[in-house]
PAMARPA-968900 format. One line per 10 residues: number of its first residue (from 1); their letters; for each residue x negated, y, z of N, C-alpha, C. Coordinates in pm, 1 decimal, padded with zeros to 6 digits, m for minus. Example, Ala and Ser with C-alpha at 12.3 -4.5 7.8 and 13.67 -1.06 7.14 Angstrom:
REM PAMARPA-968900
1) AS) m01319.0:m00569.0:00780.0:m01230.0:m00450.0:00780.0:m01320.0:m00330.0:00780.0 ~ m01285.0:m00225.0:00708.0:m01367.0:m00106.0:00714.0:m01290.0:00003.0:00787.0;
REM end
This chain:
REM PAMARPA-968900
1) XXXXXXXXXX) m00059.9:00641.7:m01750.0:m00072.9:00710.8:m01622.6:m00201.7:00665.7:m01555.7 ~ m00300.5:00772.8:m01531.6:m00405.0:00726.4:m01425.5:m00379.5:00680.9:m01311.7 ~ m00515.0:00674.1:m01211.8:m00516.4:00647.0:m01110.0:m00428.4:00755.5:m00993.4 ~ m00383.4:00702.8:m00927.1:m00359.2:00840.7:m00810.3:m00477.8:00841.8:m00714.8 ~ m00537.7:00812.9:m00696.0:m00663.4:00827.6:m00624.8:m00806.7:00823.0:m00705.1 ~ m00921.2:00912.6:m00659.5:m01046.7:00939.3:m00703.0:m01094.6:00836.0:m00751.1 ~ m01171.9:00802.0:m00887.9:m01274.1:00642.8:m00876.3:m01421.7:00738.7:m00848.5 ~ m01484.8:00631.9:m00842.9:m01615.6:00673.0:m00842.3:m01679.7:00616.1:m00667.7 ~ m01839.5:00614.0:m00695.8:m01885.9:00547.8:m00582.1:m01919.1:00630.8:m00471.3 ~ m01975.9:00785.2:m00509.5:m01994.6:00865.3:m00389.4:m01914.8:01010.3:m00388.4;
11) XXXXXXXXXX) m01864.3:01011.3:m00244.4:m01772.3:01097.8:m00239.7:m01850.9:01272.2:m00226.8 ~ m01832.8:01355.9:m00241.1:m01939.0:01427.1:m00259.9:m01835.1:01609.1:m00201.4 ~ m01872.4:01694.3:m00083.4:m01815.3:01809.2:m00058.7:m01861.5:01919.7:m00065.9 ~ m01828.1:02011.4:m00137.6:m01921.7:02125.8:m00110.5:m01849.7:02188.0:m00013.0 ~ m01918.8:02265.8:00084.1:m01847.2:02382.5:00197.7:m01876.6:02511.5:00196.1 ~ m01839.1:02601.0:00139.9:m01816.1:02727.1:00181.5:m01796.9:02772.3:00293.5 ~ m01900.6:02826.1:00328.6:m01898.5:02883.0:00478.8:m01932.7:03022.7:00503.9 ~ m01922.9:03119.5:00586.7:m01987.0:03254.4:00604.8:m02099.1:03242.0:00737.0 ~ m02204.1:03299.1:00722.6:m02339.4:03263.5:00819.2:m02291.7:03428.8:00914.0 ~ m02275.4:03416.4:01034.1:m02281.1:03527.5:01111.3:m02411.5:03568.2:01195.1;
21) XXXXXXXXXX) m02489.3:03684.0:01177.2:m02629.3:03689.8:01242.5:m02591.9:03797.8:01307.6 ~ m02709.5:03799.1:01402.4:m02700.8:03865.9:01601.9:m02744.3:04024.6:01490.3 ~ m02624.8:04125.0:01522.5:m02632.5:04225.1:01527.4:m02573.5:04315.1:01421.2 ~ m02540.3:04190.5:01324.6:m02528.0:04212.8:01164.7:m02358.2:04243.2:01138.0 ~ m02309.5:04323.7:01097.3:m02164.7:04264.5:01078.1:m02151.3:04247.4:00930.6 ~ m02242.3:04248.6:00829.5:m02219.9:04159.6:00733.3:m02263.1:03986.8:00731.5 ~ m02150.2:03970.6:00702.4:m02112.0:03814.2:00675.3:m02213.0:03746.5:00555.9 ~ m02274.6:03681.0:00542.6:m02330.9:03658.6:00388.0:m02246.6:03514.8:00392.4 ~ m02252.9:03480.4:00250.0:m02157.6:03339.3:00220.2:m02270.2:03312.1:00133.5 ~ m02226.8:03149.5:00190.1:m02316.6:03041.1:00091.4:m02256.0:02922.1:00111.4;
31) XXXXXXXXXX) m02289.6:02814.9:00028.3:m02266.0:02703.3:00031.3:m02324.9:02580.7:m00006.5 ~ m02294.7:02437.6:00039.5:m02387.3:02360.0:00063.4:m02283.4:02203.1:00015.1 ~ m02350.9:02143.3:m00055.9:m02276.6:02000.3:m00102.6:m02404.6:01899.4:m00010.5 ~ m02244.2:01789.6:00059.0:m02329.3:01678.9:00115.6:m02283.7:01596.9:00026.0 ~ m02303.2:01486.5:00045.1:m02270.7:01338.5:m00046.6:m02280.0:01238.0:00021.5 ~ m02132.4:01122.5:00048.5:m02175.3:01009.5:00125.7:m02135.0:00908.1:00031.2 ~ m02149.4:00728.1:00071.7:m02097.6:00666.5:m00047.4:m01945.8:00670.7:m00042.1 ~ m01889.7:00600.1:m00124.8:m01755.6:00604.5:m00147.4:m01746.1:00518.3:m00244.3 ~ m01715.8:00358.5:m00192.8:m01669.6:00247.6:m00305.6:m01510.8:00180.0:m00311.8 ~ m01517.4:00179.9:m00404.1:m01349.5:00163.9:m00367.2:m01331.3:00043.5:m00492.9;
41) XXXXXXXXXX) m01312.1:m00077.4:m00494.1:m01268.5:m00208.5:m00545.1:m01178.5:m00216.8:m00618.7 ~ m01135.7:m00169.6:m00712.9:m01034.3:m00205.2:m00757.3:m00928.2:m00276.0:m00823.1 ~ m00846.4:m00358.7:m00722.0:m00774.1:m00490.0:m00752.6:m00672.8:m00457.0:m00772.1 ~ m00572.0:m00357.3:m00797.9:m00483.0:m00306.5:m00826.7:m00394.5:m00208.0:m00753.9 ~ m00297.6:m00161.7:m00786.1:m00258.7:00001.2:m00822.3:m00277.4:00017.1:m00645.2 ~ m00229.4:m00056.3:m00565.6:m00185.5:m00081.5:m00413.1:m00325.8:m00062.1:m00325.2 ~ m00378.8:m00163.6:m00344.2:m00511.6:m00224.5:m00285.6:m00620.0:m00116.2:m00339.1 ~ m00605.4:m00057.8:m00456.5:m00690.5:00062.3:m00477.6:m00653.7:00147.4:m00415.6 ~ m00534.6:00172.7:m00406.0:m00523.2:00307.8:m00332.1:m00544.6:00283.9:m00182.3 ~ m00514.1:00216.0:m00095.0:m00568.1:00124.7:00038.5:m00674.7:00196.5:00016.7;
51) XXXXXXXXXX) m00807.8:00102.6:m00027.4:m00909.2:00060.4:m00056.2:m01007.4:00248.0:m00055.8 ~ m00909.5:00296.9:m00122.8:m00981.4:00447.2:m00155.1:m00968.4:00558.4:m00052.7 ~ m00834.4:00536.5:00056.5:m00831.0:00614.5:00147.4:m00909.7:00551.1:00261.0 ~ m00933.4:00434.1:00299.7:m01051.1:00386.4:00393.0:m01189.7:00419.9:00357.8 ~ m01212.5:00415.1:00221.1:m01372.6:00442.5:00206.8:m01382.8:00566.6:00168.2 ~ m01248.4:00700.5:00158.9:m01294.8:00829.8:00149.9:m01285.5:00861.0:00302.4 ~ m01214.5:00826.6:00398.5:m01251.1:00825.2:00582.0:m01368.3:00840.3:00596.2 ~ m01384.2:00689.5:00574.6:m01544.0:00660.2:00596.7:m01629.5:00729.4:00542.5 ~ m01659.9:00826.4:00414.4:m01739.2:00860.3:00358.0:m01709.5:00996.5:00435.3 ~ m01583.0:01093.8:00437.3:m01582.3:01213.7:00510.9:m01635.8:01210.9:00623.7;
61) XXXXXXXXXX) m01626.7:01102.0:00687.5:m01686.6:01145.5:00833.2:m01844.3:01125.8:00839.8 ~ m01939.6:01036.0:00724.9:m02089.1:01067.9:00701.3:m02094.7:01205.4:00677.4 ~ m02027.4:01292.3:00614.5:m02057.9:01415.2:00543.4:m01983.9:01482.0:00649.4 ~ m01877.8:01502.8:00779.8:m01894.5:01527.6:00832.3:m01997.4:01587.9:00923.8 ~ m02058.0:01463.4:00974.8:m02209.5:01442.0:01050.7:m02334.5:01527.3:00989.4 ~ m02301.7:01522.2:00874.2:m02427.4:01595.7:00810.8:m02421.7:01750.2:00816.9 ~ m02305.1:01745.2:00749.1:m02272.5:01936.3:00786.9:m02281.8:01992.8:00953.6 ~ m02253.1:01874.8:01033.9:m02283.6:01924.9:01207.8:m02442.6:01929.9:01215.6 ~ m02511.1:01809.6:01145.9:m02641.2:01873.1:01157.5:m02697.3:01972.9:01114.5 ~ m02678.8:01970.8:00988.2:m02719.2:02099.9:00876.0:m02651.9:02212.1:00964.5;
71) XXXXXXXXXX) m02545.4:02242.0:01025.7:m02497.5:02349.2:01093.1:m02550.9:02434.3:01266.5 ~ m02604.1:02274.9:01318.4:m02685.7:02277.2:01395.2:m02842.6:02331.0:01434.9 ~ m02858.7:02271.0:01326.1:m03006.0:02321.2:01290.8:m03015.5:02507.0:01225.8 ~ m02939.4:02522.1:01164.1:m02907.0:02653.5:01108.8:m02889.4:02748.1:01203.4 ~ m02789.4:02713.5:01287.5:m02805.8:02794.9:01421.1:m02850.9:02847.7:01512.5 ~ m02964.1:02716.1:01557.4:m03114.5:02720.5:01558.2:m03202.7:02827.4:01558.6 ~ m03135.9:02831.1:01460.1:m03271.6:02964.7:01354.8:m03248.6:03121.6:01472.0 ~ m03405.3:03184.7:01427.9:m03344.2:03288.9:01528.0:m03255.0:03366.9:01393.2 ~ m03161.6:03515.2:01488.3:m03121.5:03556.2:01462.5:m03015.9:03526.8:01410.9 ~ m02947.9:03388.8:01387.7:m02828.3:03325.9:01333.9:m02729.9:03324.0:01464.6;
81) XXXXXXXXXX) m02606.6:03366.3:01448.6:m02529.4:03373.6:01558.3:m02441.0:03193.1:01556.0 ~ m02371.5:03224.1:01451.1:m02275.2:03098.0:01393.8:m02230.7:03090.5:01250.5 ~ m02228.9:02976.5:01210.3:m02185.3:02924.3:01053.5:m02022.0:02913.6:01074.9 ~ m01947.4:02971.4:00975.9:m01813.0:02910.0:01021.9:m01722.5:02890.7:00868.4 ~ m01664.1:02755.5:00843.4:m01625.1:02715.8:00700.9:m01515.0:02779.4:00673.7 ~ m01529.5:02814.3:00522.5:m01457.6:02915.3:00514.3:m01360.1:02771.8:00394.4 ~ m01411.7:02687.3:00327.5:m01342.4:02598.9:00258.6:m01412.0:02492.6:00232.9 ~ m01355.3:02382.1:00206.2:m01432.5:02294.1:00150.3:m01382.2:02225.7:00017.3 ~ m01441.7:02214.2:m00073.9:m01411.7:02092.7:m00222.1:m01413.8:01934.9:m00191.6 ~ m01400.5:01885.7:m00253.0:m01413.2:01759.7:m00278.1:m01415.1:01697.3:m00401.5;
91) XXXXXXXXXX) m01512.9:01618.4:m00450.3:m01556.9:01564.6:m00590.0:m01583.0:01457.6:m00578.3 ~ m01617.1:01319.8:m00671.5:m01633.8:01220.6:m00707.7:m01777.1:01223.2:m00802.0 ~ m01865.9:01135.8:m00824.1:m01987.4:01100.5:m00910.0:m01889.5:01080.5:m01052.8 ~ m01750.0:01032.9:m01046.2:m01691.9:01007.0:m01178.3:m01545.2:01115.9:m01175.6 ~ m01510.3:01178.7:m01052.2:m01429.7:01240.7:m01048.4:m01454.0:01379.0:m01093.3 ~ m01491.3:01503.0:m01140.2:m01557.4:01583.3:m01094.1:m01398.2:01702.3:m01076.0 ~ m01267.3:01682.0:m01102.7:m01170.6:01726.3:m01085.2:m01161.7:01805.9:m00965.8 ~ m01209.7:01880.2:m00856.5:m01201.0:01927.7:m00778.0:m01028.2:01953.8:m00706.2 ~ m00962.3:01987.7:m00772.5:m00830.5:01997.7:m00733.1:m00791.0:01888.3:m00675.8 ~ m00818.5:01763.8:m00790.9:m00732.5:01598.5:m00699.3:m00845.6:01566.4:m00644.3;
101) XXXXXXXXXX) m00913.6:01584.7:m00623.8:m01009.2:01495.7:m00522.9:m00946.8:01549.4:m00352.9 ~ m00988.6:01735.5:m00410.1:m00933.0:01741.8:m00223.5:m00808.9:01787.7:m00238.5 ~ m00702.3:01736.8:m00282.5:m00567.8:01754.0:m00269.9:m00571.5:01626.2:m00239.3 ~ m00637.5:01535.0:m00292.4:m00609.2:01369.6:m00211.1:m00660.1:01317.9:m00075.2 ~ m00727.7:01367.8:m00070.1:m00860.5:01403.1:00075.7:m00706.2:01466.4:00174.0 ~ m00694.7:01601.2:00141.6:m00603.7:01713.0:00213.4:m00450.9:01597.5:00231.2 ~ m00405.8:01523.3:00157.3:m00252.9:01456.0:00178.9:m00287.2:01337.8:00240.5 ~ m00374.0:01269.8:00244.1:m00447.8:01109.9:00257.0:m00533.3:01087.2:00336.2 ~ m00624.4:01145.1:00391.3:m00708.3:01119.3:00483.2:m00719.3:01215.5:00571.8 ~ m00708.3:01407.1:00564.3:m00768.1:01479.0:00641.9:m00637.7:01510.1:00741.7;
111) XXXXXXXXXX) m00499.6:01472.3:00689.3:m00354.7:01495.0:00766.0:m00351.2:01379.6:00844.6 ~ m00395.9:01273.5:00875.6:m00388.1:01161.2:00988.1:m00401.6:01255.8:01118.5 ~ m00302.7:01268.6:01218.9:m00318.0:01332.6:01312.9:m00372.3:01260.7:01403.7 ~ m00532.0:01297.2:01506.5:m00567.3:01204.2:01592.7:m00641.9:01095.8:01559.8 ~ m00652.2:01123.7:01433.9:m00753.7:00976.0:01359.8:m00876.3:01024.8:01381.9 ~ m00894.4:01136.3:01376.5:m01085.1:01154.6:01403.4:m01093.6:01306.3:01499.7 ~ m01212.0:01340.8:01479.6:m01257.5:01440.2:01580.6:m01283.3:01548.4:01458.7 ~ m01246.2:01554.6:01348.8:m01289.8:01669.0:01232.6:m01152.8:01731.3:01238.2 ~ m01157.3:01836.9:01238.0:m01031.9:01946.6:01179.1:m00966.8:01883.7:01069.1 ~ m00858.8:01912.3:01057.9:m00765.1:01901.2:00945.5:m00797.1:01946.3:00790.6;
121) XX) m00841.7:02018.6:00795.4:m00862.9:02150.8:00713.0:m01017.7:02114.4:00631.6 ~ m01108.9:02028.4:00707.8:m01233.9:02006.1:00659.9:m01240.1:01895.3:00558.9;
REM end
């Protein structure tokens, strides 16, 4: 039996989002991968899994920050109304499983109610 949680050192999201522009009612979609670190120690089955939901926190909320900038700046732009996420992935440098990464993200870190200022869902 593997791990129940991701190994690998950087946690890595792509987001699917739809770009809305002033006048346009087509939507265009694109998407964008950030990457923060993500180390996780592993001293056994317990303490790894500990160990992996604190430093995927910590790593979501760098990649958080980045997508507010990257989203910020985008907005910016003329003619851009608003970016709005339509999904996000989640991957590992050793994980590349997309399903358990953000099914572990989605049960383990992004359902803490009140733990951060990011949506549930991100």
């Amino acid at each position: 039996m593997g791990n129940e949680f991701p190994s690998g050192n950087k946690l890595s999201c792509e987001i699917f989002f739809r770009v809305e522009k002033v006048g346009d009612f087509n939507l265009e979609e694109k998407s964008v991968v950030f990457s923060a670190p993500y180390l996780v120690i592993v001293l056994g089955a317990t303490s790894g899994f500990l160990a992996a939901i604190g430093s995927a926190k910590n790593a979501r909320q760098i990649i958080w920050n980045q997508w507010q900038e990257y989203r910020n700046n985008e907005e910016d732009k003329p003619k851009i109304e608003r970016l709005m996420v339509v999904e996000t992935e989640y991957f590992t440098n050793l994980n590349l499983d997309r399903t358990f990464v953000t099914r572990f993200m989605r049960n383990h870190v992004c359902s803490i109610p009140g733990d951060s200022n990011i949506p549930s869902n991100f």
